[in-house]
Legacy VTK file of the C-alpha trace (Angstrom):
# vtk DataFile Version 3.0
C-alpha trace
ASCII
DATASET POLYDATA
POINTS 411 float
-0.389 11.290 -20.311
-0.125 11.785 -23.971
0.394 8.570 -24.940
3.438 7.933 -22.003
3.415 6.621 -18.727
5.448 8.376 -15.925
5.782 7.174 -12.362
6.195 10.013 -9.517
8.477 9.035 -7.022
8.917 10.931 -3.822
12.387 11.539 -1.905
13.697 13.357 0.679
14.022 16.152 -2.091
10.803 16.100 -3.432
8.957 14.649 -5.950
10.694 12.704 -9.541
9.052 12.419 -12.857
10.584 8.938 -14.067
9.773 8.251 -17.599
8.822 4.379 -18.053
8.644 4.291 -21.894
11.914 5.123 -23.582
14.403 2.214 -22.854
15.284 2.094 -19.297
13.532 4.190 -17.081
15.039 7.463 -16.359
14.200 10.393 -14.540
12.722 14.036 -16.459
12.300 16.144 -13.999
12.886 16.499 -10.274
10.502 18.926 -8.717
11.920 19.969 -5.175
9.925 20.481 -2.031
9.015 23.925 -0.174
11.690 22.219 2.533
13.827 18.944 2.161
16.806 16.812 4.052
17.023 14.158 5.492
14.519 14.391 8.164
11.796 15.123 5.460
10.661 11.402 4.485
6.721 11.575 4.035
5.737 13.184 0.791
2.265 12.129 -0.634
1.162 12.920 -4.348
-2.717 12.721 -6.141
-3.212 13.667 -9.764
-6.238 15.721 -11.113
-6.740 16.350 -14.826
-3.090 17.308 -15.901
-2.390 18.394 -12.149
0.048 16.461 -9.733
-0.787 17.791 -6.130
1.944 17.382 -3.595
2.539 17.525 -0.146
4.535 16.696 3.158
4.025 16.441 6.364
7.414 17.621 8.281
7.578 20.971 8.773
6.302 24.103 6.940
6.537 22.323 3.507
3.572 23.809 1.930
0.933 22.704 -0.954
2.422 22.071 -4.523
0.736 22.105 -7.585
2.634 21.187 -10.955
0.701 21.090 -14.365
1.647 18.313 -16.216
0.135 19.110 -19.766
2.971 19.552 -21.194
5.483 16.684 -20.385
7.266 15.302 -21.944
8.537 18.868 -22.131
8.199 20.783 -19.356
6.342 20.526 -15.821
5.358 24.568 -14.566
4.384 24.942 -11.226
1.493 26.570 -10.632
0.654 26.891 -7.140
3.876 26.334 -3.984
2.042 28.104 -0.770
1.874 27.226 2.996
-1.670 28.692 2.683
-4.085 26.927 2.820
-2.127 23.647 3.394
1.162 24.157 5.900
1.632 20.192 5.931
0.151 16.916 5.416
0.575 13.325 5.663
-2.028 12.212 3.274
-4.388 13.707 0.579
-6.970 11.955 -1.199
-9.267 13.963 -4.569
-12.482 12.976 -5.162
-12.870 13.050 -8.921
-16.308 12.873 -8.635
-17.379 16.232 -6.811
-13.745 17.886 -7.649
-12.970 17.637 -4.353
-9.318 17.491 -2.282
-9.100 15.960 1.425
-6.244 16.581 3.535
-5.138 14.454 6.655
-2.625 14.887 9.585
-1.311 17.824 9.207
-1.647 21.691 9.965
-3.227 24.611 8.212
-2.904 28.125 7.925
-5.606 30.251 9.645
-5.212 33.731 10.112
-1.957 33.643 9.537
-1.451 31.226 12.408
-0.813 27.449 12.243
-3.397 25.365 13.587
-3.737 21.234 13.484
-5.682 19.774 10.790
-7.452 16.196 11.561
-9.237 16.544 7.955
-10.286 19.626 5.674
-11.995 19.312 2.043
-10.891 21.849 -0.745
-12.694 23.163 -3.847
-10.669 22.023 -7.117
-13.381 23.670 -9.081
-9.980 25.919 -9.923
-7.419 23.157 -10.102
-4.934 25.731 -9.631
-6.242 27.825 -6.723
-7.751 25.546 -3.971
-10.219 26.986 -1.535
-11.044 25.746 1.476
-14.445 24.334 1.844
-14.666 22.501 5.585
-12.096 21.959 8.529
-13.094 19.257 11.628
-13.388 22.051 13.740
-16.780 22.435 12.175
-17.900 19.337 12.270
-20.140 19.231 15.589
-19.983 15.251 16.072
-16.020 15.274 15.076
-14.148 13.959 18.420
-11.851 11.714 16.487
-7.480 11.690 17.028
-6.968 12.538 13.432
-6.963 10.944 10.176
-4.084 9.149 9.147
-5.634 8.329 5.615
-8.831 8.886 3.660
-10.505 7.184 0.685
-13.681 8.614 -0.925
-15.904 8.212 -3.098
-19.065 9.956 -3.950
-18.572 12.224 -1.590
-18.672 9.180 0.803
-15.203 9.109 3.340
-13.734 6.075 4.719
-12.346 7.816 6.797
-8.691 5.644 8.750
-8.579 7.162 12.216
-5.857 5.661 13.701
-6.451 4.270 17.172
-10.339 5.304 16.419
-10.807 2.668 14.127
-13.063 3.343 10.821
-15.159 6.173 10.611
-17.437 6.829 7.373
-19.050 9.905 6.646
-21.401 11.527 4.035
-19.509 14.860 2.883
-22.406 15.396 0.218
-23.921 18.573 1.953
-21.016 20.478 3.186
-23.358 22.127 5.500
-24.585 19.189 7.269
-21.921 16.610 7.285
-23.152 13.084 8.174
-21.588 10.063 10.662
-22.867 7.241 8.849
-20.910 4.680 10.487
-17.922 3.945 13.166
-16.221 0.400 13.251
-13.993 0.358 16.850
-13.725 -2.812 17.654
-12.003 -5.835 15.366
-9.415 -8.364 15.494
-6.092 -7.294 15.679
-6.800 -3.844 15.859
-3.935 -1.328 15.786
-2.840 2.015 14.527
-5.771 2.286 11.865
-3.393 3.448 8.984
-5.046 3.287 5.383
-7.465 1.304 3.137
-9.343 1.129 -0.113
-12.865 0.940 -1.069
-13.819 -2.497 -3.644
-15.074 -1.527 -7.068
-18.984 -2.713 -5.349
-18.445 -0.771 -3.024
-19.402 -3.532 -0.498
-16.307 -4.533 1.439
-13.484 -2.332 2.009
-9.696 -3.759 2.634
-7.889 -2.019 5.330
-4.690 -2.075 6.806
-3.251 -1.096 11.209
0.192 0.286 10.556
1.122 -2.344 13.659
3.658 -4.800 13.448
2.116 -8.091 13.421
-1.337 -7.360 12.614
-2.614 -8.558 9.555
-5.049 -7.030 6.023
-9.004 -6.519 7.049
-11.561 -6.816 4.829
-14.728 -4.910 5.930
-18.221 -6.130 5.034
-19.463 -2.260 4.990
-22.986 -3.111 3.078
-24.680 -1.645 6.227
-22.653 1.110 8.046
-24.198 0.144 11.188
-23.252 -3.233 11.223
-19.712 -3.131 9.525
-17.394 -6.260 10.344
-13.887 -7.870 9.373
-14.950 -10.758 7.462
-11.572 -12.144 6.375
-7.570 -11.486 7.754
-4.817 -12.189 6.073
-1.174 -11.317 5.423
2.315 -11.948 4.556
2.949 -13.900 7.380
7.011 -13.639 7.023
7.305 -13.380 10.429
5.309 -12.118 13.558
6.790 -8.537 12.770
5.393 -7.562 9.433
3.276 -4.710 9.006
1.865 -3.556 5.608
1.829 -0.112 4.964
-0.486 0.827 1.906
-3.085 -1.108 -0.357
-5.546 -0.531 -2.598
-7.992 -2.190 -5.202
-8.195 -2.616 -8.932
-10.853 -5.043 -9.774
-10.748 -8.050 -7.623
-7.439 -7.865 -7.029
-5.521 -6.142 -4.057
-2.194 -4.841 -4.403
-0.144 -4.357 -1.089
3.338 -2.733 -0.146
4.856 -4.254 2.936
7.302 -2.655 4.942
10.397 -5.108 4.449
8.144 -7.849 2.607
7.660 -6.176 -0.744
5.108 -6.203 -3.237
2.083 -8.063 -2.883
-0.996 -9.063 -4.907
-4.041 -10.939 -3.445
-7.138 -12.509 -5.321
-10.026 -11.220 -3.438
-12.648 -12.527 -5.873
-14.275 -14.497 -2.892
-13.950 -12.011 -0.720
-13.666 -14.459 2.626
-10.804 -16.686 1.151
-8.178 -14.001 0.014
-5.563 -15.769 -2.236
-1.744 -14.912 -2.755
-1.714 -14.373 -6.638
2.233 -13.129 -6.445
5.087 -11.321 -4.817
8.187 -9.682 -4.660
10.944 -8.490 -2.205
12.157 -5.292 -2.962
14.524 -5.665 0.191
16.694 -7.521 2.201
15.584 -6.312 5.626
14.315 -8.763 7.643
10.925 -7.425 9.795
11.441 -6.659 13.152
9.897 -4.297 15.596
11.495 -1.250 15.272
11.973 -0.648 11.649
9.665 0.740 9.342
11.934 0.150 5.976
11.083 -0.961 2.424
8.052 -1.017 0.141
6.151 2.525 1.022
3.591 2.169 -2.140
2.440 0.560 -5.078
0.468 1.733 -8.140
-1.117 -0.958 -10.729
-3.268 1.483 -12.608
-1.242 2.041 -15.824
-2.490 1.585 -19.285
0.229 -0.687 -19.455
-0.718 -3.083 -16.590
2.399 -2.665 -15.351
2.619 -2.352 -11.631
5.181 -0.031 -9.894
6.160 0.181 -6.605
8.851 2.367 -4.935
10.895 1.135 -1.884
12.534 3.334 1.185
16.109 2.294 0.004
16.234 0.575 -2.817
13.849 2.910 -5.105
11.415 2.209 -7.816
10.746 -1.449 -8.852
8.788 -1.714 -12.503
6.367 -5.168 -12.255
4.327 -7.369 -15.381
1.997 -10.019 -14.018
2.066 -12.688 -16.370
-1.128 -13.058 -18.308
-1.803 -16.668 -18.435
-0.421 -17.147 -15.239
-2.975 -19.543 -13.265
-3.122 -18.676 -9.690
-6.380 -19.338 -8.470
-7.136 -22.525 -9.353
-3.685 -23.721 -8.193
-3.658 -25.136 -4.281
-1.533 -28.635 -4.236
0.751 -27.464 -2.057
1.181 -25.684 1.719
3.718 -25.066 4.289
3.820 -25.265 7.756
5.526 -22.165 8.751
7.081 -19.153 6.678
9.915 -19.419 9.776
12.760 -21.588 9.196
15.495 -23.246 11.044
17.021 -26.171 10.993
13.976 -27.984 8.992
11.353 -27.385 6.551
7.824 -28.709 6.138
5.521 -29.057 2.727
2.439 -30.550 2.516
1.509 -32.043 -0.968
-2.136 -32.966 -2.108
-2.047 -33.358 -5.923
-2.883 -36.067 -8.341
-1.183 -39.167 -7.596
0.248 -39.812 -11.414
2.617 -36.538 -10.637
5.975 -35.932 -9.437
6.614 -32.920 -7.313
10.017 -31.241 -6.550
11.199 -28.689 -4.082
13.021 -25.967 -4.762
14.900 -23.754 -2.632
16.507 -20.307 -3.633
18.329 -17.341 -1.494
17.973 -13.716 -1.756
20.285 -13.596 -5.264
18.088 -15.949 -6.751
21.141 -18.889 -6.405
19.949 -22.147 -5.645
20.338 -23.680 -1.889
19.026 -26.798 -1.592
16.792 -29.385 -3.994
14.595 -32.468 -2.890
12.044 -34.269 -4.426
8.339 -34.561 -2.449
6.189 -37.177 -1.544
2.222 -36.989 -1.271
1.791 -35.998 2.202
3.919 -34.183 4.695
7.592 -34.029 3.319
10.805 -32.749 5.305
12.879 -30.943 4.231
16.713 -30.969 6.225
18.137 -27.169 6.001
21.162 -28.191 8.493
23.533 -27.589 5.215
21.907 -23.864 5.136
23.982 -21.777 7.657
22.985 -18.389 6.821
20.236 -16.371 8.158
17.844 -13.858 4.988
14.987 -14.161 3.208
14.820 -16.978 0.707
12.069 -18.428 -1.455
10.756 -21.906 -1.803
9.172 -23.222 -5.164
7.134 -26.204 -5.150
6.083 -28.020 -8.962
4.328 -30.804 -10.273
6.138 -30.480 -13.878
3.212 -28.291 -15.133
2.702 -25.117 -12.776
4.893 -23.764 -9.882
4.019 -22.465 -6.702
6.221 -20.476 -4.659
6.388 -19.046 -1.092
8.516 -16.509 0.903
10.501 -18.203 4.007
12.734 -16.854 6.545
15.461 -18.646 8.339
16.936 -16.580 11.698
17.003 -16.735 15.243
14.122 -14.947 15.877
14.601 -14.737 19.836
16.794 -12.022 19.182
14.262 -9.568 18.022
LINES 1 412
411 0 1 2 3 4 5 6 7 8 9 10 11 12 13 14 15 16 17 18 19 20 21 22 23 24 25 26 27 28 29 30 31 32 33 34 35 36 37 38 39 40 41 42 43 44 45 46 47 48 49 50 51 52 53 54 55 56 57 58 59 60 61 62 63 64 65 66 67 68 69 70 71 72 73 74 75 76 77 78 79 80 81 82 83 84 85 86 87 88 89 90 91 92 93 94 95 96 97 98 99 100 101 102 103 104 105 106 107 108 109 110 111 112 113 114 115 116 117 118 119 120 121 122 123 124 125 126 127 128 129 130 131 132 133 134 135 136 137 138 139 140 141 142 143 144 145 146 147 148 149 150 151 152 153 154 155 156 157 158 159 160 161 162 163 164 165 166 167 168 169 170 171 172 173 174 175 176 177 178 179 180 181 182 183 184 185 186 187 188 189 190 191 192 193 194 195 196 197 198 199 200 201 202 203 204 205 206 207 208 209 210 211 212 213 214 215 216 217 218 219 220 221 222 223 224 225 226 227 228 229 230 231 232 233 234 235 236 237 238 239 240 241 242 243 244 245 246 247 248 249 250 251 252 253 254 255 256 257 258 259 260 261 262 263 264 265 266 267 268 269 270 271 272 273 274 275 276 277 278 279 280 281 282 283 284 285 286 287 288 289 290 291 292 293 294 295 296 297 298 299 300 301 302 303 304 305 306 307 308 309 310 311 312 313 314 315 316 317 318 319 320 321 322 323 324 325 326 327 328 329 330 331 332 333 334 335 336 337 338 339 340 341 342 343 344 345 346 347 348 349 350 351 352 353 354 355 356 357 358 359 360 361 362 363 364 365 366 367 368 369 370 371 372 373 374 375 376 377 378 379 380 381 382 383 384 385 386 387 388 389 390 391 392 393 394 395 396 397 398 399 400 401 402 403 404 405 406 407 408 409 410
């Protein structure tokens, strides 16, 4: 905006305007919600012209609208009311049609509070909302509510959690349209989120369910939609991604206790792990649902920024000329560790290959040098359990992966 890039970060307090451009990041402005404390953790943010909606979805914590025009400067808000929008969990704007969707929540009708699976609003004022449609008037809605939405065109893919996929045709308000309902999939879950590819052909979508791993949807034919490729992490048999989303072919994820991820979808059936980061020391297990909540690569910049439950906003460059996809010499056997390690190496015989291994502070743990074939690898000088991260090379290119070493009975 104007030349700068901000990230908004949300809190328990509300929502932070972090400047990225001058020096170190720092915040401008903190913009408080219609409630916070500690209980109020979901917040979700869209931006419209030079509009930042915001909303959350614990308690009576109201619809927020700041204009942003003027920042570096100033922020005004514009719009703080429990009517139309009480609470949310997610909100979604269709640029296209001007048009803002609202998920899981409750609105205010009558002057009564009522539960909200979906509603669309008017932005044609970007400062006075009006409600346009509610579920209630949809006559073939029968759905447990939308966690999250995506649309485009007026088209909604719609993430009903234990309903599955649900797309619909919101073109004609008056006549809403089921195009298509996908119920049935591997490793199906609590249907939390997903985003739409650029071709609008296949659509990558995540269960908020420990263990289950990223779908990508063939949805050329709405009656026929299908998972097509699954993929994931794979730290451990507890990981669970929270939110991801598309910018060209490539598919940026935030785990829950994994980090920040980035895939190569450009074939769409062989997903590729282009890079990562930890932004915590969590290991996964099944009852915690700590760490990487989102991640945003659409700066002018490129850069990619991602904000974490503890450990706050992380600031990310891919590397240019870094060559990922063409890179495949080495694999391991399991991204669980004990007392022994396992690396496969297929590469040109006139190399030499190394092995790497690194903790958490980025100190390094143990060295050997590989073989062509299937190497070992003896941890039994390793005592501690925590994340750590293997890199592999052939003395041109380097090739790392995320390991864990614990006793995973205990969780």
């Amino acid at each position: 905006m104007n030349g700068a890039e901000y990230a908004v970060v949300g809190s328990t307090r509300g929502a932070h305007i972090i400047a990225l451009d001058d020096g170190d990041p720092h915040q401008l402005f903190r913009l408080d919600g219609a409630v916070n404390g500690s209980q109020h953790v979901h917040r979700d943010y869209h931006t419209y012209k030079d509009y930042l909606y915001t909303v959350a979805d614990q308690g009576f914590s109201s619809l927020q609208i700041f204009d942003l025009s003027e920042l570096p400067n100033k922020i005004t808000t514009v719009y703080d009311s429990t009517y139309p929008i009480v609470n949310a969990h997610n909100i979604f704007i269709d640029t296209t049609s001007g048009h803002l969707y609202s998920c899981l929540g409750g609105l205010s009708i009558g002057g009564n509070r009522v539960s909200n699976d979906i509603s669309i609003f008017d932005l044609s004022n970007p400062e006075k909302p009006e409600l346009l449609l509610r579920d209630t008037e949809i006559p073939w809605w029968n759905f447990a509510g939308v966690h999250d939405v995506y649309v485009r065109n007026d088209t909604a893919y719609l993430n009903t959690q234990f309903d599955g996929l649900v797309v619909a045709d919101f073109s004609d308000l008056n006549v809403p349209k089921l195009l298509g309902r996908l119920t049935i999939y591997p490793e199906s879950g609590y249907n939390h989120s997903g985003w739409l590819h650029e071709s609008g052909e296949f659509y990558a979508m995540a269960d908020e369910t420990h263990g289950t791993r990223i779908k990508i949807v063939d949805v050329r034919d709405f009656d026929n939609m299908e998972v097509i490729a699954l993929f994931g992490s794979e730290t451990t048999d507890f990981s669970i991604v929270h939110n991801l989303l598309f910018k060209g072919d490539s598919l940026y994820v935030s785990y829950y206790a994994d980090g920040a991820y980035v895939y190569d979808l450009s074939d769409r059936e062989n997903p590729k792990l282009v890079a990562f980061y930890d932004t915590n020391e969590l290991i996964p297990d099944s009852a915690r649902y700590d760490g990487c909540w989102g991640i945003y690569p659409f700066l002018p910049s490129k850069r990619i920024i991602a904000s974490d439950r503890q450990n706050g906003l992380f600031i990310f460059q891919l590397l240019e000329d870094q060559d990922v996809k063409t890179f495949d010499f080495f694999s391991i056997e399991s991204n669980l560790i004990d007392r022994e390690f396992f690396v496969n190496v297929d590469g040109p015989l006139d190399r030499s290959y190394d092995f790497h291994l690194y903790n958490y502070s980025g100190q390094e743990v143990g060295y050997s040098l590989l073989d062509i074939g299937r190497n070992r690898i003896d941890l039994s000088s390793i005592f501690a359990n925590g994340i750590y991260f293997a890199q592999m090379s052939d003395g041109y290119q380097k090739q790392v992966f995320k390991v864990v070493k614990g006793e995973w009975s205990t969780y």
